[in-house]
N, C-alpha and C positions, 0 to 999 in steps of 0.2 A: 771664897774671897782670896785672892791671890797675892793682894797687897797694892794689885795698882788701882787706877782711878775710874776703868770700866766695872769691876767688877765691883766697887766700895757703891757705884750710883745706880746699878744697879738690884743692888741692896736695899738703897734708901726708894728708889720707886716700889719695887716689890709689899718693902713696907708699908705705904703711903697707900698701895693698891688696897689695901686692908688682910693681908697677908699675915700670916704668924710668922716671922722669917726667924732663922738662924744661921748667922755665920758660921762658914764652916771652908779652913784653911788647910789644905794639902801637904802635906811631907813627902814631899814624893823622892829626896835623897836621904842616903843611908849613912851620906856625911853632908850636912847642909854646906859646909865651907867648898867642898869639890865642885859647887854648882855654880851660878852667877853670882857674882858680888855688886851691890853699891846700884846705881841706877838703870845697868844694864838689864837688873833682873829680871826673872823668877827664880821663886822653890830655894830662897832664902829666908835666913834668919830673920835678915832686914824685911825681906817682907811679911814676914810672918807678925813682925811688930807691929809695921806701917797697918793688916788685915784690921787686928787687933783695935787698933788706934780708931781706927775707922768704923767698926762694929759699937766700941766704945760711943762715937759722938751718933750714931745713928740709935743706938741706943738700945741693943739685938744683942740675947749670948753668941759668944764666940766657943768655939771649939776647933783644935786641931787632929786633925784626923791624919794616921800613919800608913799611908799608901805607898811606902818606898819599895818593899818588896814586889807588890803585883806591878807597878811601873817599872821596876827597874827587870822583872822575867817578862812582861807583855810589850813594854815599850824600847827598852833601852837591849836589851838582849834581841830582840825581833830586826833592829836597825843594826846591829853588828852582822845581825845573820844572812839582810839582808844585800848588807854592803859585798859580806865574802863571796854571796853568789853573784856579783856583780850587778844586781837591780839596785836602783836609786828612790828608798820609801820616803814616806815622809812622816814622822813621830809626832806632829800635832796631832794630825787625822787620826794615828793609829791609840794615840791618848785619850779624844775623844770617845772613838770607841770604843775601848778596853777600861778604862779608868772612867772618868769622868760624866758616863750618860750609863755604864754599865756597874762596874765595883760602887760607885759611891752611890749612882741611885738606886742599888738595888740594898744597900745600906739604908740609905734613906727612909725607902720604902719600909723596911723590915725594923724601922724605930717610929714609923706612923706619919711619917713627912707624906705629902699630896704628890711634891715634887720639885726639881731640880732649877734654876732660876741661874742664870751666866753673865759674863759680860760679853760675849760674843754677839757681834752685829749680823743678825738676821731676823726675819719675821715669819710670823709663824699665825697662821687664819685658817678657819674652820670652814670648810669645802662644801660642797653641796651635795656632796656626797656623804655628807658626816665625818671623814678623815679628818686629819690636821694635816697641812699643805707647809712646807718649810717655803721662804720666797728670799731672794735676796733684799739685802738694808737698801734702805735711802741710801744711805751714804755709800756709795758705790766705790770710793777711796779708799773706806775699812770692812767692806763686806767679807763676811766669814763662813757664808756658806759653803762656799769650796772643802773647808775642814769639817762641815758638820753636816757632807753628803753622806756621810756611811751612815747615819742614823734611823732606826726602822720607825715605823707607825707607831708601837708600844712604847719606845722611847720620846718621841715627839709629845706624846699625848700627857707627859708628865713632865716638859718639859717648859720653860720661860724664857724668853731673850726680852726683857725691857728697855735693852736699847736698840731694838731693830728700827724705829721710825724716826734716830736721832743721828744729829751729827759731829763730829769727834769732836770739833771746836766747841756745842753749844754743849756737852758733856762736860767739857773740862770747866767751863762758864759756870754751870748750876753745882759742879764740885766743890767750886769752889764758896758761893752764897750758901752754901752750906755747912762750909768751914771742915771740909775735909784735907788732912794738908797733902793729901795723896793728887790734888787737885794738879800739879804740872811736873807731876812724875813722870819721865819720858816711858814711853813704851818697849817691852822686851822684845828684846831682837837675838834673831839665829836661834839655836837649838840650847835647850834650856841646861841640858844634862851636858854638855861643849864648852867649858867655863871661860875658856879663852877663844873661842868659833872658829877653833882650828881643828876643822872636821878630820881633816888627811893625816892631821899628827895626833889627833886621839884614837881614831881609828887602827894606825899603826901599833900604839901601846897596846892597843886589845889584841888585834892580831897579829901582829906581828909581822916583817919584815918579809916582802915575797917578789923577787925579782922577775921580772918580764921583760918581755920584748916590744917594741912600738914597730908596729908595721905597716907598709904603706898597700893599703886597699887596692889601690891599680895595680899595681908593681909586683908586692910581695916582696918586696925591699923591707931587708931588716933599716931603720934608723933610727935606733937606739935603744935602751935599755930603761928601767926604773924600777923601784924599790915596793911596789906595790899596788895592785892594779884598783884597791880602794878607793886610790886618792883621783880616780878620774870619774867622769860621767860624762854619758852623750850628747854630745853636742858642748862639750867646753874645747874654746881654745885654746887658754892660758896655761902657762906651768907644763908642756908637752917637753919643752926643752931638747926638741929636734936638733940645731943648729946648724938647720941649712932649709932655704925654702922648696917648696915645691918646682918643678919644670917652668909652669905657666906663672909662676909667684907668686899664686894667691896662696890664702896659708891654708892649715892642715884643723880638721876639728876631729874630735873622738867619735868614731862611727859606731862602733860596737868593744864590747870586753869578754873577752874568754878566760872566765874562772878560774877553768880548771889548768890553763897552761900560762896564765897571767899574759895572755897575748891582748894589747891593746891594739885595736886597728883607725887609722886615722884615717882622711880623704878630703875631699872638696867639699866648700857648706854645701851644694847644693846636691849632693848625696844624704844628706840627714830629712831632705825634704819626704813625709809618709802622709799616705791616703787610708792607711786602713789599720783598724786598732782590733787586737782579740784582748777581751779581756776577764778577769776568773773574779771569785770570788763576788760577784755582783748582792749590792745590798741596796731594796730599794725603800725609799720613803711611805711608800703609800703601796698601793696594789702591784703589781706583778704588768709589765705591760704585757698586754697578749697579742700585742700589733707591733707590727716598727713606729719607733716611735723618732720622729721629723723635728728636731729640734737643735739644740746646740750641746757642744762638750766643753768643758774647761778642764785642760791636760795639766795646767802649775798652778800652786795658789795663788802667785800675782800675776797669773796668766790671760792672755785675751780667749772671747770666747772663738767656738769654732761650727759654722753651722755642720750638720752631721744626720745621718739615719745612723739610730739604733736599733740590734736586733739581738731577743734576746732567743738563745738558742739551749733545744735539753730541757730537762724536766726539772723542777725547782731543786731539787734537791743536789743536782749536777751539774746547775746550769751552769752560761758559760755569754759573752757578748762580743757580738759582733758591733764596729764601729764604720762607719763609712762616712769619713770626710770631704764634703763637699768645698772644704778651705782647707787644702792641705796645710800640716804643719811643719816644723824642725824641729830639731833636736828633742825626740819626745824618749824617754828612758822606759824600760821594765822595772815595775817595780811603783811607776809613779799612779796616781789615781786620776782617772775619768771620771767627772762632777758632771751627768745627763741633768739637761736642763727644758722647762717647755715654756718658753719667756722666761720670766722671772723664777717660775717655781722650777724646785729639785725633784727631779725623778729617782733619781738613785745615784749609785757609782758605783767602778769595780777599780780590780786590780791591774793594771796593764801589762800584758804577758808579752806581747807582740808585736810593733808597730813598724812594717814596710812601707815600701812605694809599690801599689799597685800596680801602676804601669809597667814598672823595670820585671815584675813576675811573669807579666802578663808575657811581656817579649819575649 
């Protein structure tokens, strides 16, 4: 229970399911004041109260659970690491699953809990195969399967989302006839452990200050300098602070980052445009495909879908996936996740290692 108003009503269904339910609230900072404050939150104080209040009128022990260390070495440490090698993660997904379907269920598990119950909007139905099948929500506006592609069969199967067949409005509705007062508490936004969502100036305090060069892609024209090649990602235009346009005047986006010489290279959008993804660490929902599999990819979390063949390549142990975009995209980063999809339902995802324009290879 997080403190906001998905996870309080999803509580009270669980309950009502005829459930033995137990609140149970995350500490996942080592200093609660360093995290969000007031209604921007999570993984505050405040909401630790607001969890509290809530388990109180549903009428479930509470308990807080102290997850700071393994979040802040698997989540918060893993996104620093990520940023210096110049890949762009994302710490909901890797929270997911590192903490929250891993550390805490497997806690759970090992105190006699069945399993793990969210307020994450996705659904989750029993296959014909006997699998559990993750599929996206109704509510296609707040669907969160995207973050909760990296989760395996074992994990699914001890798993609940009670509001995947609802929608945010009619959530907040029955919050409220409930007399939860979490009931029009806005939702948390940006990254939770980013107190102020100033990703480029906390990152800097962690690593500190690393001068590079902006270079133009065509050219090899040096234009200009900055402070740290963290603070950029592929496919942003803003904040380049070039100060002078391109020849043709259209403007400049970030095409690729070299780590290790802090060289950022800039270009024309329509150089960001890639047809073909390699990507590692593949974790899939259900079986292993042993075919290409004809479906669509989702490359951001509030990203459109993309139709695609995937292929999964190497033996399980090593393997590795190919991606083949039939809707080329933009600005896609290393670093970001690949959410495989077949309609509705999740296939897997990996880690995006690689993402060109085929064609320009091919030439």
């Amino acid at each position: 229970m997080s403190g906001g108003v998905d996870s309080a009503v999803a509580a009270t269904r669980a309950a009502e399911m005829g459930h033995d339910v137990t609140g149970i609230h995350l500490a996942l900072s080592r200093n609660p004041k360093s995290y969000r404050t007031g209604a921007r939150g999570c993984c505050t104080i405040e909401d630790s109260n607001d969890a509290r209040r809530a388990a109180d009128v549903i009428g479930i022990p509470f308990y807080v659970w102290d997850m700071s260390d393994r979040f802040h070495e698997d989540v918060v440490e893993d996104f620093i690491s990520e940023y210096a090698a110049g890949r762009t993660p994302n710490p909901c997904l890797r929270c997911n699953e590192k903490i929250k379907f891993a550390a805490v269920l497997d806690r759970a598990m090992a105190l006699g809990f069945d399993a793990v119950a969210t307020g994450h909007y996705a659904q989750l139905v029993s296959g014909g195969d006997g699998l559990i099948q993750m599929h996206r929500a109704v509510d296609m506006g707040k669907d969160q399967s995207y973050v909760l592609g990296v989760l395996t069969q074992s994990q699914l199967a001890h798993s609940l989302f009670p509001l995947g067949d609802s929608r945010k409005e009619d959530v907040r509705v029955e919050a409220e006839s409930r007399g939860l007062s979490v009931a029009d508490k806005p939702d948390s936004q940006d990254i939770c452990f980013i107190s102020d969502g100033d990703t480029a100036g906390w990152l800097r305090e962690k690593l500190g200050s690393g001068s590079g060069e902006i270079v133009d892609h065509a050219t090899g024209e040096v234009l200009g300098t900055h402070d740290g090649a963290f603070g950029f990602t592929i496919g942003q235009r803003k904040g380049l602070r070039i100060g002078r346009p391109a020849a043709d005047g259209k403007p400049r986006f970030v095409l690729d980052i070299e780590p290790v010489s802090g060289t950022v290279i800039v270009g024309p959008r329509d150089e960001l445009t890639i047809d073909h993804i390699t990507g590692i660490k593949p974790r899939w929902c259900g079986s292993v495909p042993s075919e290409p599999v004809r479906g669509t990819v989702q490359l951001r979390a509030h990203g459109d879908e993309h139709e695609a063949v995937v292929t999964v390549v190497g033996a399980s142990a090593d393997s590795w996936v190919t991606i083949e975009l039939l809707e080329p995209a933009q600005g896609i980063a290393p670093g970001q996740a690949a959410v495989v999809y077949d309609g509705s339902r999740v296939v897997g995802s990996c880690t995006i290692a690689k993402a060109i324009r085929r064609a320009s290879v091919d030439a």
